[in-house]
C-alpha positions in Angstrom: 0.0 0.0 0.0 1.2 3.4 -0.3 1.8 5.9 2.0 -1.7 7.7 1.2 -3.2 4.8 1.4 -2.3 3.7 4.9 -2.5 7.3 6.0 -6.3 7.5 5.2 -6.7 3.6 6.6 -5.2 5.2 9.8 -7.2 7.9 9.7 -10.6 6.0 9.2 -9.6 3.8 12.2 -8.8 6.5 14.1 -12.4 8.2 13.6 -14.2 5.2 14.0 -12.8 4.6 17.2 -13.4 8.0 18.2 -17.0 8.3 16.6 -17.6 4.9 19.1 -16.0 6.4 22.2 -18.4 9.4 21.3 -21.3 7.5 21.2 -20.2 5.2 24.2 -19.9 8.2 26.1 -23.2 10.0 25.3 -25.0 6.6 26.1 -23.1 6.9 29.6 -24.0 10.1 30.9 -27.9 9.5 28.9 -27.9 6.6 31.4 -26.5 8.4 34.4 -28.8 8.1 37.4 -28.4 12.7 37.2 -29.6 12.8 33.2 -32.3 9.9 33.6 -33.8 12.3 35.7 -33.9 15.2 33.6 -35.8 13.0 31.1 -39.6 13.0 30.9 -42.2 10.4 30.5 -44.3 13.1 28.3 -41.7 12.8 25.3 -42.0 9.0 25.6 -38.7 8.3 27.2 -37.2 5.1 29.5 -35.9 6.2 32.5 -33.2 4.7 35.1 -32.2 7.0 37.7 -32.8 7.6 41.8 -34.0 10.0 44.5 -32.5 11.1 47.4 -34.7 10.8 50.2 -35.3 13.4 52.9 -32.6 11.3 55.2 -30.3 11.3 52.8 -30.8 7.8 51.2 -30.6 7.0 47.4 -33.4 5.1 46.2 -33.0 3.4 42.3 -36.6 3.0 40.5 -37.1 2.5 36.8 -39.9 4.3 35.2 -40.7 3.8 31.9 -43.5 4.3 29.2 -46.3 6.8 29.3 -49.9 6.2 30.2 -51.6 5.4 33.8 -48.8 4.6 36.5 -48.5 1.1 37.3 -46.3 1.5 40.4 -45.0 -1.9 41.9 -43.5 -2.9 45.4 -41.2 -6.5 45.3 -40.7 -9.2 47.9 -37.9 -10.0 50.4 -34.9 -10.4 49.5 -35.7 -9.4 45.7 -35.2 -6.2 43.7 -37.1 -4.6 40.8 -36.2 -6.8 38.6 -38.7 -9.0 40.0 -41.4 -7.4 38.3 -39.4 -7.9 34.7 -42.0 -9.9 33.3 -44.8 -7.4 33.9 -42.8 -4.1 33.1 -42.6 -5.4 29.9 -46.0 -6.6 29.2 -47.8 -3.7 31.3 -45.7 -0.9 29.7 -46.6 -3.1 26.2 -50.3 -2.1 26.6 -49.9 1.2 27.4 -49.2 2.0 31.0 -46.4 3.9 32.3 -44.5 1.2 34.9 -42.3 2.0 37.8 -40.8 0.1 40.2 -37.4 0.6 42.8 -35.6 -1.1 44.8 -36.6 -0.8 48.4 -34.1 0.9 50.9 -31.1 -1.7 51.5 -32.0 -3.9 48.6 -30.5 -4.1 44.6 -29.2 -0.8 43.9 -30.6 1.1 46.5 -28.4 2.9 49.4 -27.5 -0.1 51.7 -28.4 1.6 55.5 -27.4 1.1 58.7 -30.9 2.6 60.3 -34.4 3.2 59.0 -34.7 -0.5 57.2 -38.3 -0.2 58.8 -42.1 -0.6 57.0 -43.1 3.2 57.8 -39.2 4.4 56.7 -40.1 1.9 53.4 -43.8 3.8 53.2 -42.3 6.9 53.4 -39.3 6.4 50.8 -42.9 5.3 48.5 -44.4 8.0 49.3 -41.1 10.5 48.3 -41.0 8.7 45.1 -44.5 8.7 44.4 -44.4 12.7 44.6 -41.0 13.6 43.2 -42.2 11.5 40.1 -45.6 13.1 40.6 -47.8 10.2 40.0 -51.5 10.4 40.5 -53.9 7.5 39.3 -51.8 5.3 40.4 -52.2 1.4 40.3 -50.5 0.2 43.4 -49.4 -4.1 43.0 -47.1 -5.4 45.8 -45.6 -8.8 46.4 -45.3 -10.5 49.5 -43.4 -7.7 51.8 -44.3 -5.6 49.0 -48.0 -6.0 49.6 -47.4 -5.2 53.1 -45.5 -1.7 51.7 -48.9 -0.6 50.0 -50.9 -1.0 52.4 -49.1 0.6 54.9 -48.2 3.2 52.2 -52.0 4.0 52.3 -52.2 3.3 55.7 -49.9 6.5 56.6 -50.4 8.8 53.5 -54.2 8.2 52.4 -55.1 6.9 48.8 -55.2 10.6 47.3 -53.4 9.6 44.4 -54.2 5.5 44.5 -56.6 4.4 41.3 -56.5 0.5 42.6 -54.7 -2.0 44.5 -53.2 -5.3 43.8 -51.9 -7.5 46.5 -50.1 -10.4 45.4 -48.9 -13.5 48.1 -49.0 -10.5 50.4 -48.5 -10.7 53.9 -51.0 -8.5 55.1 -52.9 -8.4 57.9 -50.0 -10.5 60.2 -47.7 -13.3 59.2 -46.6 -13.7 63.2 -49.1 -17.0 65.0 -50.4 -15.0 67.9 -53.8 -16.1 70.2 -55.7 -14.4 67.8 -53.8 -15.0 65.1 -53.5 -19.1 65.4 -52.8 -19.8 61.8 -50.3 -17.4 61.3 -46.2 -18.7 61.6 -44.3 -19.3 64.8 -41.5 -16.7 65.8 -39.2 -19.8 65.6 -39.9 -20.1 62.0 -38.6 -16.3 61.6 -36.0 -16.5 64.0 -34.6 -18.7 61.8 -34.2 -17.1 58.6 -33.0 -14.5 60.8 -30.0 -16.8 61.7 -29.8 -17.8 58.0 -29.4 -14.6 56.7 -26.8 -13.7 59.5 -25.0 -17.3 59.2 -24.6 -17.6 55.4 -27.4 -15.9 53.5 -25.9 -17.0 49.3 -27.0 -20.8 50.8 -30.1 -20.0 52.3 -31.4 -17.8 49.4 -30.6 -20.4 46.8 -32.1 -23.0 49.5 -35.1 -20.3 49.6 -35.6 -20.6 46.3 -37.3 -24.1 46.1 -40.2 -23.5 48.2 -40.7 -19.5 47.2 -41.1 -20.9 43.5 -43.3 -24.6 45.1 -40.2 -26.5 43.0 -40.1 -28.9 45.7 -43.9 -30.0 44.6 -44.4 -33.5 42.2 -44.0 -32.4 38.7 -42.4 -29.4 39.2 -40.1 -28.3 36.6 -37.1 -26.7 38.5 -36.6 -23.5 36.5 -32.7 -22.5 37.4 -32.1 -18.9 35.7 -34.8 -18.3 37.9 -33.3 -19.4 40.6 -29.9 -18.0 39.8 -31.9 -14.4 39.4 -33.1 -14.9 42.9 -29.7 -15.5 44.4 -28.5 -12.8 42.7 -31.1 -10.0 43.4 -30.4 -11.3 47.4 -27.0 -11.2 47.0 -26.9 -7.6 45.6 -28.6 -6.1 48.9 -27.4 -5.4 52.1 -27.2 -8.0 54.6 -28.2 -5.5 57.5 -31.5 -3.8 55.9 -32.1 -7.6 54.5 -31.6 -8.8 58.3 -33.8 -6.0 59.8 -36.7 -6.5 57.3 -37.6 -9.9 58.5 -39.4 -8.3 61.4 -41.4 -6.1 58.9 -42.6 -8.7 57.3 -43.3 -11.6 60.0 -44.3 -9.1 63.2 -45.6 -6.2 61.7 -49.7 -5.9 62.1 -51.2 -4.2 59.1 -54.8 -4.3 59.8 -55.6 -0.9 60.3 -53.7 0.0 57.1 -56.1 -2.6 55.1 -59.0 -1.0 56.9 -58.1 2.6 55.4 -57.9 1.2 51.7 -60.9 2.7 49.8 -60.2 1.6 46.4 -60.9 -1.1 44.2 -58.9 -4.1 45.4 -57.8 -7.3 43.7 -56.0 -9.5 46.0 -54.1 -12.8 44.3 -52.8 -15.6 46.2 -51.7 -19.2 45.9 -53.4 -22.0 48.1 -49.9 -23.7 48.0 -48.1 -21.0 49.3 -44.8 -22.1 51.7 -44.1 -18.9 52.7 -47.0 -16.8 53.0 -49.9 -19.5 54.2 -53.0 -18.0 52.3 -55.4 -18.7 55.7 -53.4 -16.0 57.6 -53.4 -13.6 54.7 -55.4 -13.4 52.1 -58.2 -15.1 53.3 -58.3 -12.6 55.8 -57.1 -9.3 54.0 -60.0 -10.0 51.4 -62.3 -9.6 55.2 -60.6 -6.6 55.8 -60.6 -4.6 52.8 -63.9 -3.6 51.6 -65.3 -4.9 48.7 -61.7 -6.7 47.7 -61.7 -9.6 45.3 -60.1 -12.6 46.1 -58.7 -14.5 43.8 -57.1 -18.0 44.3 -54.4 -19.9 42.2 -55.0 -23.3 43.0 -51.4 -24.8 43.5 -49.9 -21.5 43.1 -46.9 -21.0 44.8 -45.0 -17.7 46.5 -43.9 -16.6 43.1 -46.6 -16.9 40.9 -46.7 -13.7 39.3 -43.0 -15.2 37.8 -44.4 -18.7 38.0 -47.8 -17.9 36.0 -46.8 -14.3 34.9 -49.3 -15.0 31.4 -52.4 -15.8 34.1 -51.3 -13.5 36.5 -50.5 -10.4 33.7 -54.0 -11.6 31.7 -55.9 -11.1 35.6 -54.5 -8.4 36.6 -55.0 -6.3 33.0 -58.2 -7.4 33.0 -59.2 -6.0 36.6 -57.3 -2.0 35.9 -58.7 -1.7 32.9 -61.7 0.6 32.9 
């Protein structure tokens, strides 16, 4: 080749790289958790960002699509990314979909203090007004389910369309006297130890009965799995440690009683973790005029289990 020639070979090399560490870099600071949050859902764009809470804390949400708000609340030990399966199909119809990670779990600020329900209903409610969301559809999981409620419960449903509660522990997981069918502190006491012991075996041991694997003809679905451990894995083991209480001890009746919405409550009768006679059956008492809907052999983790049934149900109850 001549000189000219592997000059202007140089040169086009050289530009290319440069026009891809251009691009690589505007993707960066697009994705930034700062820029995300100068985006808006009006011109139809997909946000990734966080807030900063009035104590200080970072939360990370994703909020994508445009439409009616679709805001959802994930179980212990899990993140977000959860809800994967419905952001996709929910934000495919039409609605705009949120979800974070709660205070100490995924990518949110790992704390020290505040890994409490009304610190986790507050945090909601900060993101629910720095995002400005009104009409919202509120669908929480498990510990998620007791978030909502108790979300309502302290700030009122001003800005709450309908509720979902999904394997949600509502009213009280805890076996008291009036409460015989609930779970015995031992029970909780020991996933406390677990999670204090070695927390990457018990999540992955967790993972069987949370998803009923350990049921005849299961199929044992291991990405799942795998996504499980890793969701657990990626919060902190303090907040994770505190939030047992908030899920097992933590009485949420009067919250239910101060839902005035439409309510669609969804539970498995085969649930190992969140016994549907201490929850929903009760809950769908509680809440007035609530529709209870039963997944017969469902398990913890239905809505990633049965997302099609559980999407198809769900759609079919927000929908005007």
């Amino acid at each position: 080749m001549s000189l000219v020639t592997d000059t202007a070979l140089s040169l086009t090399r050289r530009d290319t790289l440069l026009g891809a560490a251009a691009l690589t870099a505007s993707l960066t600071l697009s994705m930034a958790p700062g820029a995300a949050a100068t985006l808006t859902q009006a011109q139809g764009k997909h946000d990734m960002g966080t807030i900063t809470t009035k104590d200080g804390t970072k939360i990370f949400y994703k909020d994508w699509g445009t439409g009616q708000p679709i805001l959802f609340s994930h179980g212990w030990p899990l993140t977000a990314d959860a809800w994967d399966r419905q952001m996709l199909f929910f934000g495919q119809q039409g609605y705009r979909v949120i979800a974070h990670d709660r205070r100490s779990h995924g990518r949110s600020d790992q704390t020290w203090d505040g890994n409490h329900m009304d610190q986790y209903a507050d945090d909601l409610a900060e993101l629910i007004e720095k995002l400005d969301l009104r009409d919202i559809v509120m669908i929480g999981h498990s510990t998620g389910g007791g978030e909502v409620a108790h979300y309502i419960g302290r700030h009122g449903t001003a800005r709450v369309a309908k509720v979902v509660l999904v394997g949600a522990v509502p009213p009280l997981m805890l076996k008291t006297e009036t409460n015989p069918e609930g779970t015995a502190m031992a029970v909780f006491d020991g996933i406390r130890q677990n999670t204090a012991g070695d927390r990457s075996q018990f999540f992955k041991d967790l993972t069987i009965p949370f998803y009923g694997f350990n049921r005849d003809g299961a199929k044992v679905n291991d990405g799942l799995r795998e996504s499980f451990w890793l969701q657990g894995m990626m919060g902190g083991i303090k907040g994770e440690y505190d939030c047992v209480r908030e899920f097992s001890e933590v009485d949420y009746t009067e919250d239910l009683k101060k839902i005035d919405r439409p309510t669609l409550i969804i539970h498995g009768d085969d649930d190992q973790i969140v016994p549907i006679k201490a929850s929903a059956e009760k809950a769908a008492k509680i809440v007035k005029g609530a529709q209870l809907k039963v997944y017969l052999g469902g398990s913890h983790g239905l809505a990633q289990i049965e997302a099609d049934k559980f999407n198809a149900d769900v759609l079919a109850f927000i929908r005007p």
